[in-house]
LOBATI-634806 format. One record per residue: residue in one letter; x, z, y of N, C-alpha, C in turn. Coordinates in nm, 4 decimals, m for minus. Layout:
# LOBATI-634806
<residu=A nc1=X nc3=Z nc2=Y cac1=X cac3=Z cac2=Y cc1=X cc3=Z cc2=Y>
...
***
This chain:
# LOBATI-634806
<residu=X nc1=m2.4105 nc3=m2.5911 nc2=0.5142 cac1=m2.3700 cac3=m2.4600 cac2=0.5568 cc1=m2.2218 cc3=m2.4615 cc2=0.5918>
<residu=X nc1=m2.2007 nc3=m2.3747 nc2=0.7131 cac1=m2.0352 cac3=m2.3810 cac2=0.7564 cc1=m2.0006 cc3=m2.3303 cc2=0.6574>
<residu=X nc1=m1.8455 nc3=m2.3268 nc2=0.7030 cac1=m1.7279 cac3=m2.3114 cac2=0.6292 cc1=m1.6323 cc3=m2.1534 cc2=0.6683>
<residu=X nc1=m1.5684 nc3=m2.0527 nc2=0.5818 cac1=m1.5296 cac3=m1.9527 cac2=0.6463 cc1=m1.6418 cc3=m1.8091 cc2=0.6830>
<residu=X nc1=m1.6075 nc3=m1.7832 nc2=0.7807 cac1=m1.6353 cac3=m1.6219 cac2=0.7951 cc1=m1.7931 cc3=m1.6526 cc2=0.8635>
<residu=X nc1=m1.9166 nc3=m1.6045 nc2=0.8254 cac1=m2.0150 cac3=m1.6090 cac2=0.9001 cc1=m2.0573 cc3=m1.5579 cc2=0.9791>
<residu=X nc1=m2.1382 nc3=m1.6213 nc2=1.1130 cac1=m2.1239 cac3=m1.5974 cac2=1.2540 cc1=m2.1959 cc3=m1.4657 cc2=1.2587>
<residu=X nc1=m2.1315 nc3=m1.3479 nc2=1.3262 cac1=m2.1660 cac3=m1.2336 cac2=1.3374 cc1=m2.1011 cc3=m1.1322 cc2=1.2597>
<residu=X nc1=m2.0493 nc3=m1.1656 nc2=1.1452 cac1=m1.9652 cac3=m1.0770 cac2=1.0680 cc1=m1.8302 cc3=m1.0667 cc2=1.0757>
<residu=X nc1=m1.7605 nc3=m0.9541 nc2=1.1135 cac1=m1.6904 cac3=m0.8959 cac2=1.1184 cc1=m1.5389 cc3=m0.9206 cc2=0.9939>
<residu=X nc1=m1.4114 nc3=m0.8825 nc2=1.0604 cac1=m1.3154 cac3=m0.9656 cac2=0.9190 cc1=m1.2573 cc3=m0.8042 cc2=0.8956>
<residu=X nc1=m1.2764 nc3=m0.7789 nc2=0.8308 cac1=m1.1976 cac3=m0.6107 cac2=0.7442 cc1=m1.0674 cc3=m0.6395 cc2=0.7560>
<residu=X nc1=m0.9827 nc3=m0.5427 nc2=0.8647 cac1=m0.8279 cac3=m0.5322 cac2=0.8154 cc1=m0.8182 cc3=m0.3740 cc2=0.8019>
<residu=X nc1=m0.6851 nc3=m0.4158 nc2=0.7184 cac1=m0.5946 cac3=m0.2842 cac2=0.6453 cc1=m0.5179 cc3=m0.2335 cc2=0.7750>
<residu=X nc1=m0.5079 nc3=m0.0794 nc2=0.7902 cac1=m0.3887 cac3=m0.0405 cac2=0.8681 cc1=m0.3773 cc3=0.0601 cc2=0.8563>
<residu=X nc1=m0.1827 nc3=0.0932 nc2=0.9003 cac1=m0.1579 cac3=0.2156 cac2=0.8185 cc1=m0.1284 cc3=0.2726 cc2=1.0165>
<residu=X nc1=m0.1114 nc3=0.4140 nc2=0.9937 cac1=m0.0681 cac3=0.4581 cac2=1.1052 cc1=m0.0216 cc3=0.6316 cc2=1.0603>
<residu=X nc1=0.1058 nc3=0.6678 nc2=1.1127 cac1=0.1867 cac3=0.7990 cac2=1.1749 cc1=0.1034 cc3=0.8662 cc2=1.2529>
<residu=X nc1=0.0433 nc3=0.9920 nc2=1.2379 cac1=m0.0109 cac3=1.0951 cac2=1.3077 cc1=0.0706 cc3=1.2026 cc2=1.3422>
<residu=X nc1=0.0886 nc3=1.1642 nc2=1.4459 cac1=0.1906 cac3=1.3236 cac2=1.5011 cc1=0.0969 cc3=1.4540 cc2=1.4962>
<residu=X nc1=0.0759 nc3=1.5639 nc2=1.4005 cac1=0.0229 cac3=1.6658 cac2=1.4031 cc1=0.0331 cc3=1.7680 cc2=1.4954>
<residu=X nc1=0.1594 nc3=1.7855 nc2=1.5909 cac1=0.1902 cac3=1.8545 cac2=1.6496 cc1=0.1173 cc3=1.8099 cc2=1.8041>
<residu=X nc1=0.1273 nc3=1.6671 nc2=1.7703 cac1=0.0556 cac3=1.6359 cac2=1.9812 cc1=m0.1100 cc3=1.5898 cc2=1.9567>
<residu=X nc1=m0.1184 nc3=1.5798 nc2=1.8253 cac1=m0.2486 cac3=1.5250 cac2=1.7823 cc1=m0.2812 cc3=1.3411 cc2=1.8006>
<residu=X nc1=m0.1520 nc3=1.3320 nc2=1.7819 cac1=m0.1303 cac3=1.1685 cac2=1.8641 cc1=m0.0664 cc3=1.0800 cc2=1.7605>
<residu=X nc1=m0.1316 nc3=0.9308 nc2=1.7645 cac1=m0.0870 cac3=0.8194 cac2=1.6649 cc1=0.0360 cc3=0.8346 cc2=1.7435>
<residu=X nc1=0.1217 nc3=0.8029 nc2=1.6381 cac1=0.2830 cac3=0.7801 cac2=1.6833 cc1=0.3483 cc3=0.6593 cc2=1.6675>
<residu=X nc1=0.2570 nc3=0.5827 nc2=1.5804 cac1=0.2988 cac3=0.4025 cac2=1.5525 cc1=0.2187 cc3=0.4202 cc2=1.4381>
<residu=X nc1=0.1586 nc3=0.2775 nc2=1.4428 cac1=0.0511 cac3=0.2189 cac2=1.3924 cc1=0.1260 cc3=0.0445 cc2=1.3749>
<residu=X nc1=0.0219 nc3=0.0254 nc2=1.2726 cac1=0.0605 cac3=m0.1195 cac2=1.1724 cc1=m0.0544 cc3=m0.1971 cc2=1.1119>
<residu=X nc1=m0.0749 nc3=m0.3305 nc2=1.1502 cac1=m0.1513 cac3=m0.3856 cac2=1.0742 cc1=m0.0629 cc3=m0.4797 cc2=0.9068>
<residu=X nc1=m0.1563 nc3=m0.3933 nc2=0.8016 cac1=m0.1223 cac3=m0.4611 cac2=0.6836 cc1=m0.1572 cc3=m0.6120 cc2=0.6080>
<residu=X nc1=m0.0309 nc3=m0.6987 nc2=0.6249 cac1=m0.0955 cac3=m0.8092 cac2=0.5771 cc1=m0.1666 cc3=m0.8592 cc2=0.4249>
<residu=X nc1=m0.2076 nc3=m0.7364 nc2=0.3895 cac1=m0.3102 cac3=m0.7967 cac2=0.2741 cc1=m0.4188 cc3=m0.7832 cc2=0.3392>
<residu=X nc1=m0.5510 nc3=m0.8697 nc2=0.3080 cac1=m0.6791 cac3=m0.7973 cac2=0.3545 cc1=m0.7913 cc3=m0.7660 cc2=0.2147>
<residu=X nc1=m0.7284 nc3=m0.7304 nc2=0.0877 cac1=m0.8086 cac3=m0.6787 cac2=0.0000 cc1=m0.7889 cc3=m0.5121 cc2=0.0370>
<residu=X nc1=m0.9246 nc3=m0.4409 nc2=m0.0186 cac1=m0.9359 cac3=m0.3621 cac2=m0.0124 cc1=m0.8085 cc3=m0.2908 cc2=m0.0961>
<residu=X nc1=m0.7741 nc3=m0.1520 nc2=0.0040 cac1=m0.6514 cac3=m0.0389 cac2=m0.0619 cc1=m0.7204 cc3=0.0694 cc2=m0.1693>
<residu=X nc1=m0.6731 nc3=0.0909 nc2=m0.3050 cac1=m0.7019 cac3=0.1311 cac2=m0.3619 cc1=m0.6652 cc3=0.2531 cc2=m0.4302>
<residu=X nc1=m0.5152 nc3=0.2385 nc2=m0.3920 cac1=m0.4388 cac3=0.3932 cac2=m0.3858 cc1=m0.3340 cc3=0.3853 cc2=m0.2892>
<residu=X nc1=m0.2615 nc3=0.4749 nc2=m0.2203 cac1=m0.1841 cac3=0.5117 cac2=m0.1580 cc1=m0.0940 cc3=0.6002 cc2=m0.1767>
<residu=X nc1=0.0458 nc3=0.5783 nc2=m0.1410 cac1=0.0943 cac3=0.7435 cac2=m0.2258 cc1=0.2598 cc3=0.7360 cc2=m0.1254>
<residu=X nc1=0.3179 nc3=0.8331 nc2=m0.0879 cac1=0.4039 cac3=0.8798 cac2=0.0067 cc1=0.5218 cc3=0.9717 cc2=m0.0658>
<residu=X nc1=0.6235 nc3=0.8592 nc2=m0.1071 cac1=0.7736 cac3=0.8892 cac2=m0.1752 cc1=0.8468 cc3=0.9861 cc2=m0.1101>
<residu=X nc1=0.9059 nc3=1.1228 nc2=m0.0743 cac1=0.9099 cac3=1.1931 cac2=m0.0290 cc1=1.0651 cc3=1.2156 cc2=m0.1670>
<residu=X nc1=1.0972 nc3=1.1526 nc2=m0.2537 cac1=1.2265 cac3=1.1290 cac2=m0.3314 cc1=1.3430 cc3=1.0390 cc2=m0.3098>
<residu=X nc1=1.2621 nc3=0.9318 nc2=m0.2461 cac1=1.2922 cac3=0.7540 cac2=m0.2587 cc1=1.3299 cc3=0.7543 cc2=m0.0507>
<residu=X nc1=1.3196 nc3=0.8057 nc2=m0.0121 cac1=1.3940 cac3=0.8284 cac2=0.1339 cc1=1.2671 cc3=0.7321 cc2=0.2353>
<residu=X nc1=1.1743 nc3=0.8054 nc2=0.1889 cac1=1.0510 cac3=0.8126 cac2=0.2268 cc1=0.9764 cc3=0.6655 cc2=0.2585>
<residu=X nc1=0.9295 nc3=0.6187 nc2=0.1423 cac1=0.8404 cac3=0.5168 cac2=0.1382 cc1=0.7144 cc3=0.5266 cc2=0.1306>
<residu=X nc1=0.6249 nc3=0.4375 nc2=0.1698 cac1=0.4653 cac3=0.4435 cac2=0.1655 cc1=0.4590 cc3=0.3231 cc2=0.0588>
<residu=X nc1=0.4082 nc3=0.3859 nc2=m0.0839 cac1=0.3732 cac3=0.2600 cac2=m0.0841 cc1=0.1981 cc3=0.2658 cc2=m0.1185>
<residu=X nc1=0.1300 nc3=0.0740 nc2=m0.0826 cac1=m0.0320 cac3=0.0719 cac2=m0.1118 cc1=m0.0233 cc3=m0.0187 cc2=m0.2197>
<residu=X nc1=m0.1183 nc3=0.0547 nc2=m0.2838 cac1=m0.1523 cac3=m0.0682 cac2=m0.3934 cc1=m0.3457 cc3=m0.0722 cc2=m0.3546>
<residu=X nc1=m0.3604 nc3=m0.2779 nc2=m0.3707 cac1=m0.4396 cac3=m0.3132 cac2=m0.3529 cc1=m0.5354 cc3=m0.3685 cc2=m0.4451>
<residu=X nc1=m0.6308 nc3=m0.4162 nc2=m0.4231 cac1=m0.7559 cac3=m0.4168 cac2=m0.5266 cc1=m0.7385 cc3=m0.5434 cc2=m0.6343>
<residu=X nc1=m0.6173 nc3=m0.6832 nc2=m0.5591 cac1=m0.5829 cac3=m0.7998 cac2=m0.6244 cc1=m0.4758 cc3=m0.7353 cc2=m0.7181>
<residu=X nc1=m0.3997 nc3=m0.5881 nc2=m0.7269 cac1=m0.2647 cac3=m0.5682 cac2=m0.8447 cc1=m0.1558 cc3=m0.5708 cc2=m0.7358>
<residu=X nc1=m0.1544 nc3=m0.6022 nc2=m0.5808 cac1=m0.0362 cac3=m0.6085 cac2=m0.5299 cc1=m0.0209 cc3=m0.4525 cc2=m0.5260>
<residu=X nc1=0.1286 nc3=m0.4409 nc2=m0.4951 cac1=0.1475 cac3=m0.3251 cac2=m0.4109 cc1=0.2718 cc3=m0.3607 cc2=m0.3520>
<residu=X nc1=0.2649 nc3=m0.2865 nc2=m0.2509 cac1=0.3126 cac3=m0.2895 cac2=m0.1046 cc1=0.4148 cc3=m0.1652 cc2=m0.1153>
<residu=X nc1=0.5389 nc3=m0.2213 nc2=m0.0732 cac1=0.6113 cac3=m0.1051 cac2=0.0097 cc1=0.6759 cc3=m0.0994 cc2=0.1560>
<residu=X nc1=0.6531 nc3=m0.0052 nc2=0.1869 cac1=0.6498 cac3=0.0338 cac2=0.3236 cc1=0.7506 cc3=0.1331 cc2=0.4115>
<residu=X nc1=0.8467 nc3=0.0856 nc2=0.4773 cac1=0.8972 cac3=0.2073 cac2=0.5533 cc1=0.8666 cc3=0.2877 cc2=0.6335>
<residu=X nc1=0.8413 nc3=0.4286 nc2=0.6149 cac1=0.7810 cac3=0.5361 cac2=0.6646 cc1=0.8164 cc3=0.5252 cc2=0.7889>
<residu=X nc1=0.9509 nc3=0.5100 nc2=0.8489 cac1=0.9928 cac3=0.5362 cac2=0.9797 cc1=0.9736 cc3=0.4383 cc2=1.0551>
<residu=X nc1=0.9407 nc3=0.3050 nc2=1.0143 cac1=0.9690 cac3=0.2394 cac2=1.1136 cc1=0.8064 cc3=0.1683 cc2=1.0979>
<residu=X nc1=0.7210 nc3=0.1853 nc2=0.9925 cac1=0.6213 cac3=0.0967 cac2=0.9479 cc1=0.6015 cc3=m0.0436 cc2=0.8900>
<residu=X nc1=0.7661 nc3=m0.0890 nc2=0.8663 cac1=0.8169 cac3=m0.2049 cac2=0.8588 cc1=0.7849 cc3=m0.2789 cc2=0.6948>
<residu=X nc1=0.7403 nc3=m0.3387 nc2=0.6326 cac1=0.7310 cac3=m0.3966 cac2=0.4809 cc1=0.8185 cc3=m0.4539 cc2=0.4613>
<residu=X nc1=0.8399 nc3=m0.3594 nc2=0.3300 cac1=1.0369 cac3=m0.3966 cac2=0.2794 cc1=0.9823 cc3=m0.4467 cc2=0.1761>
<residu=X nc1=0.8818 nc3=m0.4455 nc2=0.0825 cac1=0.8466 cac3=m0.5370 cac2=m0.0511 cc1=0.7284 cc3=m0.5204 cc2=m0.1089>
<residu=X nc1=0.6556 nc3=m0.6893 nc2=m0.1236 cac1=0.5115 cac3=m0.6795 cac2=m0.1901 cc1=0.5162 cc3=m0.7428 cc2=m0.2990>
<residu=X nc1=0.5089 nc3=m0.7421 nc2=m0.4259 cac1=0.4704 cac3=m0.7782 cac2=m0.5392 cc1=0.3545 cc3=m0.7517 cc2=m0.6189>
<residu=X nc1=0.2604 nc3=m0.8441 nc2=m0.6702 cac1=0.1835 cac3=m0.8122 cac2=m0.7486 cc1=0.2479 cc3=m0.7756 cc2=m0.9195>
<residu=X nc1=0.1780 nc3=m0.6642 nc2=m0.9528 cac1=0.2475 cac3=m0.5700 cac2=m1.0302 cc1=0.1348 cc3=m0.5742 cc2=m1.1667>
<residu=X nc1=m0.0177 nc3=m0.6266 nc2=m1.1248 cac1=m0.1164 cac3=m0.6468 cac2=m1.1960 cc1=m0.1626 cc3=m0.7738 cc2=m1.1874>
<residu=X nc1=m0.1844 nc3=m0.8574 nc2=m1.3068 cac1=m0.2545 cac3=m1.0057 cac2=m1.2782 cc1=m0.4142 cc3=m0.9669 cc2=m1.2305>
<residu=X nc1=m0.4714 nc3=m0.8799 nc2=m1.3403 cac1=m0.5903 cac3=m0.8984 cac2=m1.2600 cc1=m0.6484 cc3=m0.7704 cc2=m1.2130>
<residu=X nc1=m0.6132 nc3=m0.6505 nc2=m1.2328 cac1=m0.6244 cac3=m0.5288 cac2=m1.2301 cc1=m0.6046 cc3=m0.4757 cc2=m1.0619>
<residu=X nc1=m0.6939 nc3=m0.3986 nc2=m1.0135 cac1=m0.6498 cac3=m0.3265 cac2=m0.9344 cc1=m0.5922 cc3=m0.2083 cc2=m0.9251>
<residu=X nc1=m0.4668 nc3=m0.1571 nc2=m0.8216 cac1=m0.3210 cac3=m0.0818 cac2=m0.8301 cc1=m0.4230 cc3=0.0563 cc2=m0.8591>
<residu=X nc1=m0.4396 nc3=0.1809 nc2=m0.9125 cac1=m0.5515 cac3=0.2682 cac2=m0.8922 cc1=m0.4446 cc3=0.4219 cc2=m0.8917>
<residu=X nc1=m0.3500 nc3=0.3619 nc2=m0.9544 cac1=m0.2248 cac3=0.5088 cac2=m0.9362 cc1=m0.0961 cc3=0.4735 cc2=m0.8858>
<residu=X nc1=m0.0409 nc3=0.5761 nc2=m0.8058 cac1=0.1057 cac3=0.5558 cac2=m0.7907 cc1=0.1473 cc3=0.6901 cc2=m0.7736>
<residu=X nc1=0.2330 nc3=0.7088 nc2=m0.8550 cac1=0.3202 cac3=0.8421 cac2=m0.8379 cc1=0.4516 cc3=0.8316 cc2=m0.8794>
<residu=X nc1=0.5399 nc3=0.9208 nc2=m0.7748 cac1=0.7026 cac3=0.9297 cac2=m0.7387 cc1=0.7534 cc3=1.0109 cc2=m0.8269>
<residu=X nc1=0.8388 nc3=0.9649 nc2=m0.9057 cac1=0.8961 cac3=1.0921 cac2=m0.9604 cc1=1.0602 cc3=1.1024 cc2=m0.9170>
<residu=X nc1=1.1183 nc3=1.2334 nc2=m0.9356 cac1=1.2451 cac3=1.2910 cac2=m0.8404 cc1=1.3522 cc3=1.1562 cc2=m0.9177>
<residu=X nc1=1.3065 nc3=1.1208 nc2=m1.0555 cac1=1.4293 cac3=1.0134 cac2=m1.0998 cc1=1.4287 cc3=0.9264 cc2=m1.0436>
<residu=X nc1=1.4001 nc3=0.8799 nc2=m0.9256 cac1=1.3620 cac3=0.7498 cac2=m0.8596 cc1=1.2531 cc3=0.6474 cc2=m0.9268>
<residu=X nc1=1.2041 nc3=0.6628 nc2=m0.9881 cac1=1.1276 cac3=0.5851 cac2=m1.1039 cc1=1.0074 cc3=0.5992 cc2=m1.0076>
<residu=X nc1=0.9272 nc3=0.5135 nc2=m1.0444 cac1=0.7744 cac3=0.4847 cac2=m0.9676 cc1=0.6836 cc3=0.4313 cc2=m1.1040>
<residu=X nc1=0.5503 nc3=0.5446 nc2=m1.1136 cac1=0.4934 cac3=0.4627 cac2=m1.1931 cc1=0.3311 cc3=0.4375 cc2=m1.1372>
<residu=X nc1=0.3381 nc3=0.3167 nc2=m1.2083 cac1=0.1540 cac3=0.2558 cac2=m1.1356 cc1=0.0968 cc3=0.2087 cc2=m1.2529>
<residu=X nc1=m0.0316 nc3=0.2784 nc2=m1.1965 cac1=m0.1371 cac3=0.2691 cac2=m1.2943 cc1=m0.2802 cc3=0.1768 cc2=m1.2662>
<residu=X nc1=m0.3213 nc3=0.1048 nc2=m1.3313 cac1=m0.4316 cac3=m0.0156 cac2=m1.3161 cc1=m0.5688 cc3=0.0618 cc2=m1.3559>
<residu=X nc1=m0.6885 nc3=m0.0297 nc2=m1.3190 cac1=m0.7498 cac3=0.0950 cac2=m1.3740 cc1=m0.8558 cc3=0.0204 cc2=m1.4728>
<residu=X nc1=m0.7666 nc3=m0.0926 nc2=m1.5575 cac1=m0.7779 cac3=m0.0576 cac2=m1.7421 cc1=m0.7090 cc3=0.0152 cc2=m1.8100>
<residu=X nc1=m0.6215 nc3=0.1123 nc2=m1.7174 cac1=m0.5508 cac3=0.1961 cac2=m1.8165 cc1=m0.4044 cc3=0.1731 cc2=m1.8324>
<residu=X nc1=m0.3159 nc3=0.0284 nc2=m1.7739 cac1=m0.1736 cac3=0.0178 cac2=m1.7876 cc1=m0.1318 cc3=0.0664 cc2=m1.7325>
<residu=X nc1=m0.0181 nc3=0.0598 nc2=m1.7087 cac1=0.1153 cac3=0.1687 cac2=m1.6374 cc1=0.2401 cc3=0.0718 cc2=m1.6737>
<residu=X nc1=0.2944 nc3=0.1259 nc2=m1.5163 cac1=0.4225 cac3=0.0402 cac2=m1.5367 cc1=0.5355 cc3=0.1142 cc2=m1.4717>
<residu=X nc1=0.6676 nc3=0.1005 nc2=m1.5245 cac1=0.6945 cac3=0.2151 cac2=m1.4470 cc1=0.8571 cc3=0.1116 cc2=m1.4116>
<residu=X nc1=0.8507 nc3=0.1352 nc2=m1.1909 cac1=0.9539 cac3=0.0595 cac2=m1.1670 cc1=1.0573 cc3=0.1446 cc2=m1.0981>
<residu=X nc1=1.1880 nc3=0.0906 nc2=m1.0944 cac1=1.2976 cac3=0.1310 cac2=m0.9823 cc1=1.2647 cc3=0.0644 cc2=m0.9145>
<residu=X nc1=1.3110 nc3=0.1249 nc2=m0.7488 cac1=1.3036 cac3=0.1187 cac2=m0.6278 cc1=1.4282 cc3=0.1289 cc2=m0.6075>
<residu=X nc1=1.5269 nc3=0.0220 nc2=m0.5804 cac1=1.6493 cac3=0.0284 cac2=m0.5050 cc1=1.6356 cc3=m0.0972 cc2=m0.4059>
<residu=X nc1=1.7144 nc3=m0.0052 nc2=m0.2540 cac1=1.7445 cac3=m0.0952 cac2=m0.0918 cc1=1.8732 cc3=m0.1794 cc2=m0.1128>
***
């Protein structure tokens, strides 16, 4: 039996994309280089507006809102997938796995 992706099936990618609400129009779009499934998502609106994803391997991803650009990926869980992320106004970020840990990081550029 080959090796790799089998013939006829399809390869799942991640992508994030800007919806202009006002023209009803993608405004920039991004393909994400993880290809495990995204498991939470959450939009820093404290932190001078980051996206960040956390994925099903424990990574999470951060993301610049304006430009779509990835400023930093670390896995944050060995085996856990990312299942919470929430911003709080202290700059603090905390993520949650979903056995239940929590970790709670600074975000400084």
């Amino acid at each position: 039996m080959g090796r790799g992706t089998p013939k006829g099936s399809k390869t799942k990618r991640n992508f994030l994309f800007i919806f202009n609400l006002n023209d009803l129009l993608v405004s920039k779009a991004c393909i994400l280089s993880n290809n495990e499934a995204v498991t939470a998502i959450n939009y820093g609106p404290y932190d001078n507006g980051h996206v960040m994803v956390g994925f099903k391997d424990g990574t999470l991803m951060t993301i610049d809102y304006s430009t779509l650009k990835v400023i930093d990926t670390k896995r944050v869980f060995e085996y856990e997938a990312v299942t919470a992320i929430n911003f709080e106004p202290t700059r603090l970020i905390f993520v949650g796995s979903e056995a239940g840990e929590m970790v709670a990081l600074s975000f400084i550029e």
